[in-house]
ROSE-4610 file (N, C-alpha, C; in Angstrom, 1 decimal, always signed):
// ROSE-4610
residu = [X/X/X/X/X/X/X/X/X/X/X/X/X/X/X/X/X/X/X/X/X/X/X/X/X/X/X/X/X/X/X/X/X/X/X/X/X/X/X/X/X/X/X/X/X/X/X/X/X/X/X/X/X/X/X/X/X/X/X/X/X/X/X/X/X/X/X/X/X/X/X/X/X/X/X/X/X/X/X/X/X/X/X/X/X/X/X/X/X/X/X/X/X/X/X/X/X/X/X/X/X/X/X/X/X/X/X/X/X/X/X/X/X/X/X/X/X/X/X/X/X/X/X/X/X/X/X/X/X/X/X/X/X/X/X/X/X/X/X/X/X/X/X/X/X/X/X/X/X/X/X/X/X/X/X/X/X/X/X/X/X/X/X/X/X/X/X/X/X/X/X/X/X/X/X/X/X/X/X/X/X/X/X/X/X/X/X/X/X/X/X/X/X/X/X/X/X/X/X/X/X/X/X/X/X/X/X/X/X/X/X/X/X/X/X/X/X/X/X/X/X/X/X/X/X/X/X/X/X/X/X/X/X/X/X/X/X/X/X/X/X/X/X/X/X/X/X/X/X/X/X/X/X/X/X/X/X/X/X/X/X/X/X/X/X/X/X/X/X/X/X/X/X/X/X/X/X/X/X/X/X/X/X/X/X/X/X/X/X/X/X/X/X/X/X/X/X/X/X/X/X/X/X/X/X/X/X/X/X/X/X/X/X/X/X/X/X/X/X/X/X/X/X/X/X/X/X/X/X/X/X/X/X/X/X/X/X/X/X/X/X/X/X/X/X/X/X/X/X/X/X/X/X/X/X/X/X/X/X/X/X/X/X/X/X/X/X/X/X/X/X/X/X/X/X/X/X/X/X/X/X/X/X/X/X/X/X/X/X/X/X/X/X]
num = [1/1/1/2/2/2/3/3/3/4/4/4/5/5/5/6/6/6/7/7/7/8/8/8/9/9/9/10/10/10/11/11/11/12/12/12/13/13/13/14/14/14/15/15/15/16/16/16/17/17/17/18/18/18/19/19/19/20/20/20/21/21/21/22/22/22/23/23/23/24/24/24/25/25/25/26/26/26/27/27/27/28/28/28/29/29/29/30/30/30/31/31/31/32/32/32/33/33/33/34/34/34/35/35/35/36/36/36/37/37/37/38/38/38/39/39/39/40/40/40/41/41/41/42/42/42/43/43/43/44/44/44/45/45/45/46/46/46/47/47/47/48/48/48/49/49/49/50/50/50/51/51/51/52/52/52/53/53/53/54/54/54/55/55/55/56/56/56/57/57/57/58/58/58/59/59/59/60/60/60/61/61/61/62/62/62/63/63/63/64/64/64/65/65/65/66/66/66/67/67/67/68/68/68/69/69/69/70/70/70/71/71/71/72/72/72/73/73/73/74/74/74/75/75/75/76/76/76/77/77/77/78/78/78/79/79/79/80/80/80/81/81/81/82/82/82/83/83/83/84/84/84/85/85/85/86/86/86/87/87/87/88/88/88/89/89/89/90/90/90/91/91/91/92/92/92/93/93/93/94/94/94/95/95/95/96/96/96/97/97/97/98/98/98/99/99/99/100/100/100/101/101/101/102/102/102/103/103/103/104/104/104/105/105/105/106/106/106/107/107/107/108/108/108/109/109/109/110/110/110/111/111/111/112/112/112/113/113/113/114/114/114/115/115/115/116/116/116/117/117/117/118/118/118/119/119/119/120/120/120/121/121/121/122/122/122/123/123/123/124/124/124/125/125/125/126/126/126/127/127/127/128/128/128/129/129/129/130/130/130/131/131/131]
x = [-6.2/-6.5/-6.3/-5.2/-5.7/-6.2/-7.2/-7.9/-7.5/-7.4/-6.7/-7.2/-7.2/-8.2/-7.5/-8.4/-8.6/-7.9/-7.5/-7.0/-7.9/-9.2/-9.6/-10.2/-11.1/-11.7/-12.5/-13.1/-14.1/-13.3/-12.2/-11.5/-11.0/-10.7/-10.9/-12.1/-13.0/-14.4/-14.6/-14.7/-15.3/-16.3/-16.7/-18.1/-19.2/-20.4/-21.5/-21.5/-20.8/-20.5/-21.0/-22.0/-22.0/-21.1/-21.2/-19.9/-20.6/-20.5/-20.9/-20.1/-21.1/-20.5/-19.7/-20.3/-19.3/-17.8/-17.1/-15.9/-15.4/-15.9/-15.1/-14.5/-15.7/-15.0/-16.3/-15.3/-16.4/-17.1/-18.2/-18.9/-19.9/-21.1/-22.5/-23.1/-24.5/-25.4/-25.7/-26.4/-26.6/-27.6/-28.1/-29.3/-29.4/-30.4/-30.6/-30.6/-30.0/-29.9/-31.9/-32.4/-33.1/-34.5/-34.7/-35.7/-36.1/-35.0/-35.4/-34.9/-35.0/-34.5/-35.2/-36.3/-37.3/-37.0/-36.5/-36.4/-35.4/-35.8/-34.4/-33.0/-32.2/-30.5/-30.4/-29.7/-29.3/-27.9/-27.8/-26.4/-25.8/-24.4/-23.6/-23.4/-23.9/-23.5/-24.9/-26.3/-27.2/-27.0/-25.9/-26.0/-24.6/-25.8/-24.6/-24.0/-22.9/-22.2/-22.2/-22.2/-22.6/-22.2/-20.9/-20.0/-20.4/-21.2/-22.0/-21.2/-21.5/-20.6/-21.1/-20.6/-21.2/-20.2/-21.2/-20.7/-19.8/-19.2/-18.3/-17.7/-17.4/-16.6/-15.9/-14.9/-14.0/-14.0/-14.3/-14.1/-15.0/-16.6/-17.9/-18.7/-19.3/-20.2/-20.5/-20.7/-21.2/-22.2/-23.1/-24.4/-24.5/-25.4/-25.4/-27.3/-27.4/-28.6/-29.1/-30.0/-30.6/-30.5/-31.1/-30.8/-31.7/-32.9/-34.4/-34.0/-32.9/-32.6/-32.0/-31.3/-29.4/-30.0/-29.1/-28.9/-28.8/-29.4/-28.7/-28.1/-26.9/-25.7/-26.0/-26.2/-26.7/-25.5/-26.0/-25.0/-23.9/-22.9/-21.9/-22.3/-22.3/-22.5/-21.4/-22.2/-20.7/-20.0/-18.6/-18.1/-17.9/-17.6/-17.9/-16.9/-17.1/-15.9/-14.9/-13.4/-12.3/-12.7/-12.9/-12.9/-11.5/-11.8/-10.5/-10.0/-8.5/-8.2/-7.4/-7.4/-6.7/-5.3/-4.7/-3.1/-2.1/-0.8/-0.5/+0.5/+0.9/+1.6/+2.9/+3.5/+5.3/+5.8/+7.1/+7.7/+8.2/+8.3/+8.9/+8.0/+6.7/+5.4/+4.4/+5.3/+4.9/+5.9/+5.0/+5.5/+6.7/+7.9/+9.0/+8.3/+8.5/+8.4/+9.5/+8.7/+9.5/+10.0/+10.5/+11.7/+10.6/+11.0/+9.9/+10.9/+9.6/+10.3/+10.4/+12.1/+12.4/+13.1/+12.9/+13.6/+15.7/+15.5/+17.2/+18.1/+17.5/+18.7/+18.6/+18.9/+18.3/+18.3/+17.3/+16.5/+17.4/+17.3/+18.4/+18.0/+19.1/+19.0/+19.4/+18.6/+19.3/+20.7/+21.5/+22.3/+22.2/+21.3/+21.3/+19.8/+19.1/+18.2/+17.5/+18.1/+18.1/+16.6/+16.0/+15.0/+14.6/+14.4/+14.2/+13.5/+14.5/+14.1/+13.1/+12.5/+11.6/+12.1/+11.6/+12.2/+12.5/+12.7/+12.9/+14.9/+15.2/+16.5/+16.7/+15.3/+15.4/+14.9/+15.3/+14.5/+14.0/+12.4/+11.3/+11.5/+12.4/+12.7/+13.9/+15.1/+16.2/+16.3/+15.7/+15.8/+16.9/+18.2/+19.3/+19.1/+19.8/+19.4/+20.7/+20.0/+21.0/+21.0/+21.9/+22.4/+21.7]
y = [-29.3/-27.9/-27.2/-26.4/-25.9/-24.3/-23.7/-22.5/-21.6/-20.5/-19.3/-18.6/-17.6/-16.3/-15.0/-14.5/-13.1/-12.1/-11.0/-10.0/-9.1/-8.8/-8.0/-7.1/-6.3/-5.3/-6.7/-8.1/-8.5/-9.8/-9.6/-10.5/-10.2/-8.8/-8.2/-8.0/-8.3/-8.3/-9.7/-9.4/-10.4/-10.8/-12.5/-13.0/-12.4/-12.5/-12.4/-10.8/-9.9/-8.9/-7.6/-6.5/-5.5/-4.4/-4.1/-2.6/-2.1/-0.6/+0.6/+0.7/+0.2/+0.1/+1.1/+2.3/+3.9/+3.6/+2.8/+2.5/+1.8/+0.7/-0.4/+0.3/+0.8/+1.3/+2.3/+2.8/+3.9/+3.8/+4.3/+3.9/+4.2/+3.6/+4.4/+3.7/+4.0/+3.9/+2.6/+1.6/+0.4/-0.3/-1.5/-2.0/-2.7/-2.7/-3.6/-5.5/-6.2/-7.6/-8.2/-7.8/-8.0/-7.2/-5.9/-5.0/-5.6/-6.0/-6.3/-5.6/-5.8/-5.5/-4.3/-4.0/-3.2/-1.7/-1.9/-1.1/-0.6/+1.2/+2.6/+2.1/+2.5/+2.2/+3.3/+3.1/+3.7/+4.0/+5.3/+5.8/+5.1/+4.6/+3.5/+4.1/+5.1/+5.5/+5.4/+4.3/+4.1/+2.6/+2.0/+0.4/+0.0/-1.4/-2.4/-3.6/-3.8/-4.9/-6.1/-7.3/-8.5/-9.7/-10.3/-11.6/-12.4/-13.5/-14.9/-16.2/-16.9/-18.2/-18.9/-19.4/-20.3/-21.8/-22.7/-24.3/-24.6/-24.3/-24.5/-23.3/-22.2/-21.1/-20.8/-21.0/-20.6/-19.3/-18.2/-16.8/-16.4/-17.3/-16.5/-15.4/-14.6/-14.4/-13.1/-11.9/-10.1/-9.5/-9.3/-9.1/-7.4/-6.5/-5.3/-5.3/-4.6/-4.6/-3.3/-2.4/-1.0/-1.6/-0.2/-0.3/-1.3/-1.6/-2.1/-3.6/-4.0/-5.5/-6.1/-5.5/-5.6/-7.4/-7.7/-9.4/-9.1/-9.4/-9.2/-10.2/-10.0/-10.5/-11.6/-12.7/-13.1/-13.2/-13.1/-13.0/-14.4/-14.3/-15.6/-15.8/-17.5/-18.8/-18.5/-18.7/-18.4/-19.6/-19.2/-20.1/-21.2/-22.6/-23.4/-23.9/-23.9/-24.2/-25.2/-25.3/-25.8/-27.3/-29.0/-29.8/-30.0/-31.0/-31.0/-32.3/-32.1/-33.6/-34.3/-35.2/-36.2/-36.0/-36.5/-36.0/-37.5/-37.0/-38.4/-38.9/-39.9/-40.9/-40.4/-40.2/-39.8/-41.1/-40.9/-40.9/-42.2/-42.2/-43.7/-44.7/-44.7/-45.1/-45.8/-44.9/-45.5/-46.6/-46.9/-48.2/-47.6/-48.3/-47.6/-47.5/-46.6/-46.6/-47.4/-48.1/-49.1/-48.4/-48.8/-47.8/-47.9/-47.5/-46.9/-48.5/-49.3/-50.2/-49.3/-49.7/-49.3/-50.8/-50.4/-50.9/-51.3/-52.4/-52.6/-52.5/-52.9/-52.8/-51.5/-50.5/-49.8/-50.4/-49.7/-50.6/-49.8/-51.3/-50.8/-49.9/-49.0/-48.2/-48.6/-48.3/-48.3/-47.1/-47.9/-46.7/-45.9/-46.6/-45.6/-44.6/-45.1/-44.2/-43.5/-44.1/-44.2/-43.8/-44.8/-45.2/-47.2/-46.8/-48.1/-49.2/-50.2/-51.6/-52.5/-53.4/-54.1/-55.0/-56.0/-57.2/-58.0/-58.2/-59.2/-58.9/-57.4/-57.0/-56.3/-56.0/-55.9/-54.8/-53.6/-52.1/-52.4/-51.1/-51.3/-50.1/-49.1/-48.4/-48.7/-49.1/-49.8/-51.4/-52.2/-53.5/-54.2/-53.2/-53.8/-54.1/-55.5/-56.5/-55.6/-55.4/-54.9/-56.3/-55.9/-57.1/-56.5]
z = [-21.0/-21.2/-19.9/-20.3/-18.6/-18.6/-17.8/-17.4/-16.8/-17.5/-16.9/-16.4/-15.3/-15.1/-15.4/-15.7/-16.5/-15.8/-16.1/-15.2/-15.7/-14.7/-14.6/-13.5/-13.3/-12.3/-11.8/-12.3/-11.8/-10.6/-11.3/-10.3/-8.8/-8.5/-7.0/-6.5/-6.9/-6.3/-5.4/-3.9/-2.9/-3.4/-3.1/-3.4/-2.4/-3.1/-2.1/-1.7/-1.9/-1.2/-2.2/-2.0/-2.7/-3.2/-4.0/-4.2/-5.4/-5.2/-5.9/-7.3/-8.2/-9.6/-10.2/-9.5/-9.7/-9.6/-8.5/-7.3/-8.3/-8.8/-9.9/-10.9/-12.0/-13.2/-14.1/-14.6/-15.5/-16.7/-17.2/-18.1/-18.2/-19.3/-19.9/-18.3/-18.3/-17.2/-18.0/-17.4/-17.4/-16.4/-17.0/-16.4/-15.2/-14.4/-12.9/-13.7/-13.3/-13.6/-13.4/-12.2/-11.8/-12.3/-12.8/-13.4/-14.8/-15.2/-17.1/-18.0/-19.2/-20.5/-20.4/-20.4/-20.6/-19.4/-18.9/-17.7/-18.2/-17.6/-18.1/-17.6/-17.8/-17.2/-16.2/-15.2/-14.5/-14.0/-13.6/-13.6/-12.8/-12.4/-12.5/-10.7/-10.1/-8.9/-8.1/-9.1/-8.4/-7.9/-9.2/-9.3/-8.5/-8.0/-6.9/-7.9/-7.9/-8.1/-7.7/-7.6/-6.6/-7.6/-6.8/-7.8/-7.0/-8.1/-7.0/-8.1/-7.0/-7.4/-8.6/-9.2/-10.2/-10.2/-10.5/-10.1/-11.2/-12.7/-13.3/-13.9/-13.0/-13.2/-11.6/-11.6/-10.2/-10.4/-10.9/-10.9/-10.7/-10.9/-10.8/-11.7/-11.2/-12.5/-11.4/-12.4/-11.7/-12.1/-11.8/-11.9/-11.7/-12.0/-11.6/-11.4/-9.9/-9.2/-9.0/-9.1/-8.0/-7.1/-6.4/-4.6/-4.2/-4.8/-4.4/-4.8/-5.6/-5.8/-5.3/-4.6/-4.3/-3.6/-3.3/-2.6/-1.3/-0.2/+0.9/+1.3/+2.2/+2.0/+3.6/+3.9/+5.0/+6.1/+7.3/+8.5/+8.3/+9.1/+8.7/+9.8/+9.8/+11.2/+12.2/+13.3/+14.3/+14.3/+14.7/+14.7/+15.7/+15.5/+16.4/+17.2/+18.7/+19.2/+19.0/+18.7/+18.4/+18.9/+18.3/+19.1/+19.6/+20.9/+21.9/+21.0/+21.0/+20.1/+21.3/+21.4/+21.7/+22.1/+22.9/+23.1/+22.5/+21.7/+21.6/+22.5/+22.7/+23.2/+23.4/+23.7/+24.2/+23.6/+22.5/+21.6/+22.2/+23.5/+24.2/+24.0/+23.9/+23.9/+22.7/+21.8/+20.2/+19.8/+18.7/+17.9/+17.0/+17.2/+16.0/+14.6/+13.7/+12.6/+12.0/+10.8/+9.8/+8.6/+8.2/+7.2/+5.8/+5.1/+3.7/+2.8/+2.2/+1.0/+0.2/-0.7/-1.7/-2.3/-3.5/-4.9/-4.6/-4.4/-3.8/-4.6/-6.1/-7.3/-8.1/-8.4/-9.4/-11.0/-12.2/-13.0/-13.9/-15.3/-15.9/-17.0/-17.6/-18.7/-20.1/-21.3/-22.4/-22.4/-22.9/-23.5/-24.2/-25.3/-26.6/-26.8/-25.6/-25.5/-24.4/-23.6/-21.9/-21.5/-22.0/-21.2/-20.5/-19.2/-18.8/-19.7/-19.4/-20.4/-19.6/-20.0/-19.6/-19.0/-18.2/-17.0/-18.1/-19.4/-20.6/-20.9/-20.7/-20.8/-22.2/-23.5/-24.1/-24.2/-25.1/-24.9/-26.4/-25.5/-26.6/-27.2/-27.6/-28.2/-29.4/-29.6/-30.4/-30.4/-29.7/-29.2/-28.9/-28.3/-27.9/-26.2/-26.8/-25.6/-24.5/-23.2/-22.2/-21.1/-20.5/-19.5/-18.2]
């Protein structure tokens, strides 16, 4: 099976990151994720957007927040200095490389079906014996 992603508005959306639901796209007023079912909707130019990861969806999942819920978005780790690697050896210095094993004879084909025959010479598709 393989999984497609959607083409939508929620797919340009940075993770972790807020955006003014007005900016995305238009529509009725709608609720804080965080307030409840119970709580009035709010106009779409009060509510924040916020696409957080989810562990079996690579596209993630969009939540809509008020101002008083929003996620704060935590500082990124600095970064860590580059380790020093190693220098290699000059080319005179290394061990020659050995050539790649391959296969010396090529393996044989049916004719009438052309797929490779078994080490017996007999194909398991027509059962004509090949040489």
């Amino acid at each position: 099976m393989k999984i497609a992603d959607s083409a939508d508005w929620r797919g340009s959306l940075p993770f972790d990151s807020p955006v003014l639901v007005a900016d995305l796209a238009p529509g009725d007023a709608a609720r804080c994720a965080a307030c409840g079912a119970d709580a009035e909707p709010l106009p779409r130019t009060e509510l924040w957007a916020v696409k957080h990861r989810h562990p079996k969806n690579h596209s993630g999942f969009v939540r809509f927040y008020c101002a008083e819920h929003t996620p704060r978005v935590p500082a990124p780790a600095p970064l860590a200095a580059a380790p020093v690697r190693a220098r290699r050896a000059p080319a005179a210095e290394r061990a020659p490389r050995r050539p790649a094993v391959t296969d010396a004879a090529p393996r044989a084909m049916c004719p009438n079906c052309f797929v490779e025959v078994s080490a017996t010479g007999e194909c398991g598709m027509c059962g004509l014996q090949v040489a």
